[in-house]
N, C-alpha and C positions, 0 to 999 in steps of 0.2 A: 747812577754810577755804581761798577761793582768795583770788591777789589779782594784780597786772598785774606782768609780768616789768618790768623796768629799760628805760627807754630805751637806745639800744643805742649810745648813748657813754658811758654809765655801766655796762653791760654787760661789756664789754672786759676780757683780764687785763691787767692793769697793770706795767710792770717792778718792778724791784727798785726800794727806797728807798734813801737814802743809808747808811740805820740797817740796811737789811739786809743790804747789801754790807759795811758795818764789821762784821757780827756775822759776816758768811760768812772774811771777812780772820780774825776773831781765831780762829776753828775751821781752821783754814788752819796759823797759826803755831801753836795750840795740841799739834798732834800730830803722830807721824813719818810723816810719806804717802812719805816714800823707803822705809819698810820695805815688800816685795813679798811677805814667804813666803805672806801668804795665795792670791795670785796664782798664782804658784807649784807650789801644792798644790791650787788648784782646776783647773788644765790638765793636772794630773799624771794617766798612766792613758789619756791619751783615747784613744779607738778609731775612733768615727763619730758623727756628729748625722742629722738629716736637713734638706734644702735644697730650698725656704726653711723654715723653723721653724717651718711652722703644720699646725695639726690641725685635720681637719674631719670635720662627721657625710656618713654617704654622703650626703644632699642639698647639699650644699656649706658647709652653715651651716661657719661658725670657729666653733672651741671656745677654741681658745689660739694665739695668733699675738703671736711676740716679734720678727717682723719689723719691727714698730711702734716699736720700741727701739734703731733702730741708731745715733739721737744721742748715745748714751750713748758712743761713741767718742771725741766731742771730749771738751775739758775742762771742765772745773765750771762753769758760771752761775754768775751773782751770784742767781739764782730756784733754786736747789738747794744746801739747806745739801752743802760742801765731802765732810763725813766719810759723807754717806748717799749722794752719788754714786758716791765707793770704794765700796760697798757694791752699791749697784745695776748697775756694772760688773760685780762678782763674781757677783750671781745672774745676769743676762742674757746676760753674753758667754761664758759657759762653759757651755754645755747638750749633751746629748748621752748617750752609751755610754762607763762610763770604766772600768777596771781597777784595781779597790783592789789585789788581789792575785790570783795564779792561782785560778780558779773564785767568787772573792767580786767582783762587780759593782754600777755603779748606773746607774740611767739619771737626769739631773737636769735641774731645770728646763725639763721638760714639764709642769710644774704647779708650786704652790709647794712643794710635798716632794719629796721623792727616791724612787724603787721599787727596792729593792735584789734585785740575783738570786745566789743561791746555788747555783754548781752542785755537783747530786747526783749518782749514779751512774747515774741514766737521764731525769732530767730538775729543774726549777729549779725551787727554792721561791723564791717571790715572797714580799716580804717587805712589806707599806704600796703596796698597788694604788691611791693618789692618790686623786683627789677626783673625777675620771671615768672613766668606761669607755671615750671616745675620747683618753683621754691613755696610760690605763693598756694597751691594745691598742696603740697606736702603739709605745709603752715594749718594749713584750713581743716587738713584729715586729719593731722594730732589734735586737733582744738575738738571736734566732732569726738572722735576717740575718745576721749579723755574727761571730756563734758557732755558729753551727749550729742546727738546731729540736731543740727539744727539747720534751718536755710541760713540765705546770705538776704537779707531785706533791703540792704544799701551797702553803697561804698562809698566810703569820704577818703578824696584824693588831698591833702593838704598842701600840696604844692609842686612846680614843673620841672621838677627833676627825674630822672628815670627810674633811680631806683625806687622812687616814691608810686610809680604808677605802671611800669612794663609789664607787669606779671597783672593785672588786670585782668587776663582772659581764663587764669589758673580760678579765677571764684568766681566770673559771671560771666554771659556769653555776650552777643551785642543783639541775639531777639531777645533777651530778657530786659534789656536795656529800653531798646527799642519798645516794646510793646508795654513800657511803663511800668513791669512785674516789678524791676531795682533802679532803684533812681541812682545815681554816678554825678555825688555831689563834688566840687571844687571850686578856688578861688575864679574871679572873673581874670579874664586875657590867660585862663590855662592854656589853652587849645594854641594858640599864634606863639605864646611865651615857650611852651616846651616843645613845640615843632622849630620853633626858630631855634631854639638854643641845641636840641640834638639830631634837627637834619639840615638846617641851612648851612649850617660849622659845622657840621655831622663826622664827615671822612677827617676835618683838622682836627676838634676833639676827640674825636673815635683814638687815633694814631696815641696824641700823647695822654690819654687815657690810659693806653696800655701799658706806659711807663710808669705814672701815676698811681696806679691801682696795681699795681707789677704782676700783670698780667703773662708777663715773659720770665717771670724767675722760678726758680724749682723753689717750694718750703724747704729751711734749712736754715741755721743761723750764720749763713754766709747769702743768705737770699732772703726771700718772702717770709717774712713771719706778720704783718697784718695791714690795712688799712690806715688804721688810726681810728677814721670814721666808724668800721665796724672790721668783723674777723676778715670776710672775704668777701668778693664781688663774686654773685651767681652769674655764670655766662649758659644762660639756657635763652629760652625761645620768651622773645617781647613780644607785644600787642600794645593798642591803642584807642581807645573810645572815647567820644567825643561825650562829653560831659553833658546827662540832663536837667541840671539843677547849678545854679550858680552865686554865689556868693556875692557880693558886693560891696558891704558896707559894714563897720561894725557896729555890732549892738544886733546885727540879724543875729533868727533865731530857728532852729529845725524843731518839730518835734516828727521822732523815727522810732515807730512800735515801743511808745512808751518810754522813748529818752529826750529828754529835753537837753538843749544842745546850743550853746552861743557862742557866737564866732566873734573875732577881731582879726581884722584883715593888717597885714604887715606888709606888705607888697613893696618892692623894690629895698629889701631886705637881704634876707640870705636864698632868694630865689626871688624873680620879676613878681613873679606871681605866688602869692602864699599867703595862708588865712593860718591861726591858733584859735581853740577852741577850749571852754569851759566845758564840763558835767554838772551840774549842780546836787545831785541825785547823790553824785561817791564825792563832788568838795574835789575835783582831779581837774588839771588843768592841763594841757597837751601845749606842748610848745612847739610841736614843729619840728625845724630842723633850727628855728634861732635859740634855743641853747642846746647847747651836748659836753659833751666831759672831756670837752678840748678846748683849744682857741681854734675856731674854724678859721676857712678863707675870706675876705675880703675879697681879695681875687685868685681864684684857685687855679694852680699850674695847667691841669687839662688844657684850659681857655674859657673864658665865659667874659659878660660882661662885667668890670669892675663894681663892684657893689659900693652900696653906702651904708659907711660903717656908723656916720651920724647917725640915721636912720634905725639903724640897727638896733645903737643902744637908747635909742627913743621908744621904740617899739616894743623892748623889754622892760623898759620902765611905764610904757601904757598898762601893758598886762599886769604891772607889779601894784598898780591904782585901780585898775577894773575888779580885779580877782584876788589882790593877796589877802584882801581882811576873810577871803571866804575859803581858802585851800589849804586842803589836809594833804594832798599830793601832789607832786610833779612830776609829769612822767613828757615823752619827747620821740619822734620817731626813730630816734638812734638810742644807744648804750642803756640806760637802768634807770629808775624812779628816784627820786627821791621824798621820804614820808616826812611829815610832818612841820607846821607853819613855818617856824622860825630857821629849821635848815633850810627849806624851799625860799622863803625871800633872802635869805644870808647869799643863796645859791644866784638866784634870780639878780638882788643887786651887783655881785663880784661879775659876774656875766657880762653884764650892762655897763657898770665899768669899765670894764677890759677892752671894749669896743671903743669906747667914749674914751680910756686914755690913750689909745694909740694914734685916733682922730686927732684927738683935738694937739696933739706934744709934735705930728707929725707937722700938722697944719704952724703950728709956733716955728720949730725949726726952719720951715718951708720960707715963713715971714722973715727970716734973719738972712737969709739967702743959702740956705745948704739943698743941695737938691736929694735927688733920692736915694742914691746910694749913701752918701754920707748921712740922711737923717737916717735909713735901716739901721748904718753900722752903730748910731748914737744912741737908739732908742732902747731903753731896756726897762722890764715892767716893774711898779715898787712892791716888795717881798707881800703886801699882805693882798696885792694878786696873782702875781709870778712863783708863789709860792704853793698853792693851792694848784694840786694835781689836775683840776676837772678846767683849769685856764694854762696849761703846757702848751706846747706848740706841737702836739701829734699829730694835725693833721694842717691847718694853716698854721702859720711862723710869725711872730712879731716882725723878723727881718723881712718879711715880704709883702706881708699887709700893709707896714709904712709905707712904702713901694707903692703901693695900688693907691693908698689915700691919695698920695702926692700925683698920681694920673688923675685920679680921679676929679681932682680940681684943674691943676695944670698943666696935664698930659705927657707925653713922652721926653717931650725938652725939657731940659734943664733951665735957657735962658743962655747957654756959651756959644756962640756961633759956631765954632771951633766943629762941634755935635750935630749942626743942623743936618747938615749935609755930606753924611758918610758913607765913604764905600760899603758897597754888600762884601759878606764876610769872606769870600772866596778870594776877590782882588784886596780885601784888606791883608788878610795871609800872606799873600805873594808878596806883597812889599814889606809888610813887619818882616818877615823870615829875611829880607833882602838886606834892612836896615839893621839887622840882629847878627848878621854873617853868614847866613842859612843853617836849614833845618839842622846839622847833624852838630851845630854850636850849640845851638838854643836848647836840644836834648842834651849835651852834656852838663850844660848848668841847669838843666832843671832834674838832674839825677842829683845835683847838690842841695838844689832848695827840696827835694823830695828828703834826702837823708834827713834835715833837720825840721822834715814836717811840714814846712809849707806848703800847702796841699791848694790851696786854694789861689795860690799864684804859679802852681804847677798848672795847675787846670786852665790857668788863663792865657799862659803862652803857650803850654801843647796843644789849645785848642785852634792857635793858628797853624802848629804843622800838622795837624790834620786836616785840617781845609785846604792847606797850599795840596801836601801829597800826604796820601789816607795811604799812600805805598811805603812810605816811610815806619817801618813795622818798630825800627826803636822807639819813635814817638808814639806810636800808637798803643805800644804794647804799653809805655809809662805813664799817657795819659788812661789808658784803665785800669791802670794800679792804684792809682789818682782818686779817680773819681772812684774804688771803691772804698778806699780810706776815708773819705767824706761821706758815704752811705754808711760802712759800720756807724761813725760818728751823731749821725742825725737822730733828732729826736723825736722830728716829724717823718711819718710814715714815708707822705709822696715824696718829701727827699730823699727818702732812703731807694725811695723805688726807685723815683728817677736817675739817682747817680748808678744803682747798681742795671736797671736796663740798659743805660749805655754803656754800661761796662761790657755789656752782653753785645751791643751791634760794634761796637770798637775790637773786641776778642773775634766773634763769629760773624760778624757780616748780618745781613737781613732775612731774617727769618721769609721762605715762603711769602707771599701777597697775594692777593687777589683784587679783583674790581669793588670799589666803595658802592651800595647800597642801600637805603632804607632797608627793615628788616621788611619779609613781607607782610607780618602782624602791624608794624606803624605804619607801611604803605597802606592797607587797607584800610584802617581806622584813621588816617586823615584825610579832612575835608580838600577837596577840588584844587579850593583858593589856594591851601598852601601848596600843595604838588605844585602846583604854576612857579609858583614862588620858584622850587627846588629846581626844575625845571631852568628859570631863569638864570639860576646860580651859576647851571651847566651850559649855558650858551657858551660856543668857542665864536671868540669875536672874527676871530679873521674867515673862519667858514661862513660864519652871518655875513661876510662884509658884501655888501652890496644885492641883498636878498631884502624879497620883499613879500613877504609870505601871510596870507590871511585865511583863517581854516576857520569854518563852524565847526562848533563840536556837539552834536545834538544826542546827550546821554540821558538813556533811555530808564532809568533808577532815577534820575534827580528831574523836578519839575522845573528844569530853566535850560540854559543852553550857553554856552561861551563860545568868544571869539578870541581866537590864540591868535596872536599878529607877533607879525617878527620885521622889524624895521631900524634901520640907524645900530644894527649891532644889537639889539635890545626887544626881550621878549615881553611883552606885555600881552593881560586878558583883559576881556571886559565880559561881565557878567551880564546876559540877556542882552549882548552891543546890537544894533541895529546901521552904525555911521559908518561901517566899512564892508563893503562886499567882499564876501570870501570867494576863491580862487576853488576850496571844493568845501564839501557838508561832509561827513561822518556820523554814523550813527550808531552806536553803542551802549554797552555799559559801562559807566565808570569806571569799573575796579578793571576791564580790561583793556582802557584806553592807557591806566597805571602801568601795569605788567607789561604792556607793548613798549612803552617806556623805558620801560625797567631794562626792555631785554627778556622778561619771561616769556616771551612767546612774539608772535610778529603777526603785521597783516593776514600774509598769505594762510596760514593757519585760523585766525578770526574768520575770513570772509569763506573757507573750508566749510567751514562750522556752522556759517550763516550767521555769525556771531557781529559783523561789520558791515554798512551799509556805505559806499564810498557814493557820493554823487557831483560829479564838477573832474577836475584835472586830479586824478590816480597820483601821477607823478609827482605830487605836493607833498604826500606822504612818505613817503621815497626820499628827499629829499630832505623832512625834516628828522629823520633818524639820527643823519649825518652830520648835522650840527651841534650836538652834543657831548663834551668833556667826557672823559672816565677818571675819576680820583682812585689812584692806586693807597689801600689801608697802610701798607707798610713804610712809606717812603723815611729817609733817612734823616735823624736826628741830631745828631753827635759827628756824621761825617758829612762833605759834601752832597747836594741834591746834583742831580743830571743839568748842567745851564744850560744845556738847546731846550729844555721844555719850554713851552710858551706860560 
């Protein structure tokens, strides 16, 4: 559904309100912004950056440029809650080459994680290669520079998230891989864990990713000023490689060109999949992504699965029993280290805490009968954790983590019938606006609760007259003055993103789209099984409806063979199947059975090239092109989706 951007006086950001400067004042007096350590310890170590701070592909495109950032020097706006500016100073103004301790390094904020290097006795294992290969390569050539070249003898992927591993092909190739040169250590279920998580929900996280990581807002302190998690998201070119070494249990142990190396696996933590690791050597203990110098997600707006948050703070109280009698440092793939025993467990238990009280107070309230919303609004942390900068809500929220506990055990009900069974938001619109008096009532009292700041029950009823009519430009134009008054206000990053992108599709409509994707670096570096998988995602049921399709697939790179069968609406393979007779055989290679898929290219081009070997009914192939979905990146957030899509 389209509709006309905003006249372009109602377009405009708007400053701060009176209601938002008082709320920025009370986060101001609320907390100690004279204490510095974190400051401190984020410039501790520095070695070198590069000037100016941007990374680009050899055709000149930027990938990541925090030159865009250098407002973040003056002081706070009344448009940037107080406590998330200190934060955004901390990711952006400190990036570069730093020195945890002799031979243990990181490079930060070339991306929003950090790439840790360890040096070996002939060359560095790279530890979390970033989210590109032109962030991850820049990382690698300051560290060479500066230190000396060295090779890359390994890579340890710590966990299945992207920024943790995309940039994988910026430090090793996959013959080096392959041919055993650098082994591409990770926790066990990486490979299914971070294919499932960023291509099966791929195009759905992808989308509110962009909002999230505010991908769509110009730098400015009316816009984008950071992550929270880190300065900024590198958007350069991904890769994938299937891991040859794996983790499993803890208490394993690597030794790599003379480092000795023990893992503890955390899985189903703050990623399905994720291992921490000891040094024993530097007395430095790597945590991961389960602690950082926020309150993370429990469940992060993007989309993911709900984590557990028990678990969580179990996992940091294992490592605080394995390793804390032995640890001079704490260092983590996000934000800065911290030195010495008693700050790291002080660090380590408030952490641990933090998780373990939001669990367990949500779970209480839960028991007393309040559901989710009312226990977010009830829950609030006690001062000697909520106090402490490195447990703020920068990037996950107290108010929304309770939220996911309470899914987590009891799902999206509450338990009121009332809830079970409600309109989708489009026909709810139509009748709340009906029972309201319509649209152009409900904007006139919500220009009263806007004058006295209600911003958050603005938001709730302009967001039915923009579902009913997205044409209605007084509503539209007030619900994104709305919601950007609750983005100045946020202290978490992704809120601030999120409220201020939709400020951007409610003002100007939809940015440009194109067709959802794998990239083609994670197309090629996954395995088979999973393509099927994505494959399945994108069956259109009613095209399948009443096909019966069974195709050999004889790929001429892998020593087996699969049978794709399409039956009942529903794609299934079977690996080396034998029980169903295929209709035709094909003969190829993998990687261009993918891209035929993809859409890079097609039969008639393959069998050109001599590249495809068809044997049985032609026509079967033909056929299954046209059963397949396209997920459009952009689709809409804040306003109406198109309802004739299937």
């Amino acid at each position: 559904m389209t509709y006309s951007p905003l006249p372009d006086h109602l377009a405009q950001p708007k400053p701060a309100t009176e209601h938002t400067k008082h709320a920025q004042e009370q986060v101001q007096q609320s907390l100690n912004f004279a204490d510095r350590r974190s400051f401190e310890d984020a410039k501790r170590g520095f070695i070198a950056s590069i000037d100016p701070i941007t990374i680009k592909r050899p055709n000149g495109h930027i990938t990541f440029d925090l030159e865009q950032l250098d407002f973040l020097q003056d002081e706070a706006p009344a448009t940037v809650n107080p406590s998330l500016w200190r934060q955004a100073q901390l990711n952006a103004q400190h990036h570069g080459l730093f020195e945890i301790c002799d031979g243990l390094y990181q490079v930060r904020s070339f991306d929003i994680a950090n790439m840790t290097l360890i040096r070996g006795n002939t060359g560095w294992i790279v530890v979390d290669p970033l989210t590109s290969s032109e962030s991850s390569a820049a990382a690698l050539a300051l560290a060479n520079e500066k230190l000396g070249q060295r090779p890359v003898v390994a890579v340890l992927i710590t966990h299945s998230h992207a920024d943790h591993f995309g940039g994988v092909l910026g430090v090793v190739s996959h013959e080096q891989v392959r041919s055993g040169e650098v082994p591409v250590i990770a926790p066990m279920d990486f490979v299914d864990e971070s294919l499932n998580e960023n291509v099966l929900a791929g195009n759905a996280m992808g989308r509110r990713a962009t909002y999230m990581y505010g991908n769509l807002l110009q730098p400015s302190p009316t816009g984008f000023v950071t992550t929270g998690l880190g300065a900024s998201l590198s958007m350069g070119t991904t890769g994938f490689i299937v891991p040859s070494d794996n983790v499993c249990k803890t208490g394993e142990t690597r030794s790599i060109d003379g480092i000795e190396i023990e893992f503890q696996m955390t899985m189903g933590t703050e990623a399905p999949a994720e291992f921490v690791f000891y040094l024993p050597q530097f007395k430095a203990l790597c945590m991961s992504e389960i602690t950082s110098h926020h309150l993370h997600n429990v469940y992060t707006p993007r989309g993911a699965q709900v984590r557990d948050a028990l678990a969580w703070a179990a996992q940091i109280n294992e490592a605080i029993e394995l390793f804390g009698h032995r640890l001079d440092i704490q260092f983590a793939s996000h934000h800065w280290p911290i030195w010495g025993r008693a700050r790291a467990i002080e660090y380590l238990e408030k952490q641990r805490d933090l998780y373990k009280f939001i669990h367990d107070h949500t779970l209480r309230m839960a028991n007393k009968g309040f559901n989710k919303e009312e226990i977010a609004e009830r829950l609030s942390l006690p001062p000697s954790l909520g106090q402490e900068f490195y447990n703020r809500d920068y990037y996950g929220t107290v108010h929304h983590n309770a939220r996911a506990v309470y899914v987590k055990y009891l799902g999206f009900f509450d338990g009121n019938p009332s809830t079970l069974y409600e309109l989708p938001p489009v026909e709810r619109a139509v009748r709340y606006l009906d029972f309201m008096g319509g649209a152009d009532e409900v904007v006139r009292k919500a220009q009263e609760s806007f004058a006295r700041g209600d911003y958050r029950w603005v938001a709730e009823v302009l967001n039915h007259v923009v579902m009913a009519d997205p044409e209605h430009i007084a509503g539209r134009a007030l619900l994104a003055d709305t919601l950007e008054q609750l983005g100045y206000q946020s202290e978490s990053a992704p809120w601030r993103n999120f409220f201020l992108c939709g400020v951007l599709e409610l003002r100007n409509g939809l940015p440009e789209s194109q067709a959802f994707a794998a990239s083609a670096g994670i197309a090629a570096g996954m395995p088979m099984e999973n393509f099927f998988q994505v494959l399945a995602v994108r069956l259109l049921p009613e095209a399948a409806l009443g096909q019966d399709l069974c195709i050999k697939l004889n790929f001429t790179d892998l020593n087996c063979h699969y049978l794709l069968s399409i039956r009942n609406s529903v794609l299934n393979y079977f690996k080396d199947g034998q029980h169903i007779e295929p209709q035709a055989s094909l003969t190829m290679a993998s990687q261009n059975f993918k891209k035929m898929l993809m859409g890079a290219t097609d039969a008639a081009t393959l069998l050109q090239n001599q590249e495809l070997d068809i044997d049985g009914d032609a026509h079967q192939l033909l056929v299954l092109r046209e059963l397949f979905d396209q997920f459009v990146r952009r689709y809409p957030l804040v306003t109406p989706r198109d309802q004739t899509q299937p």
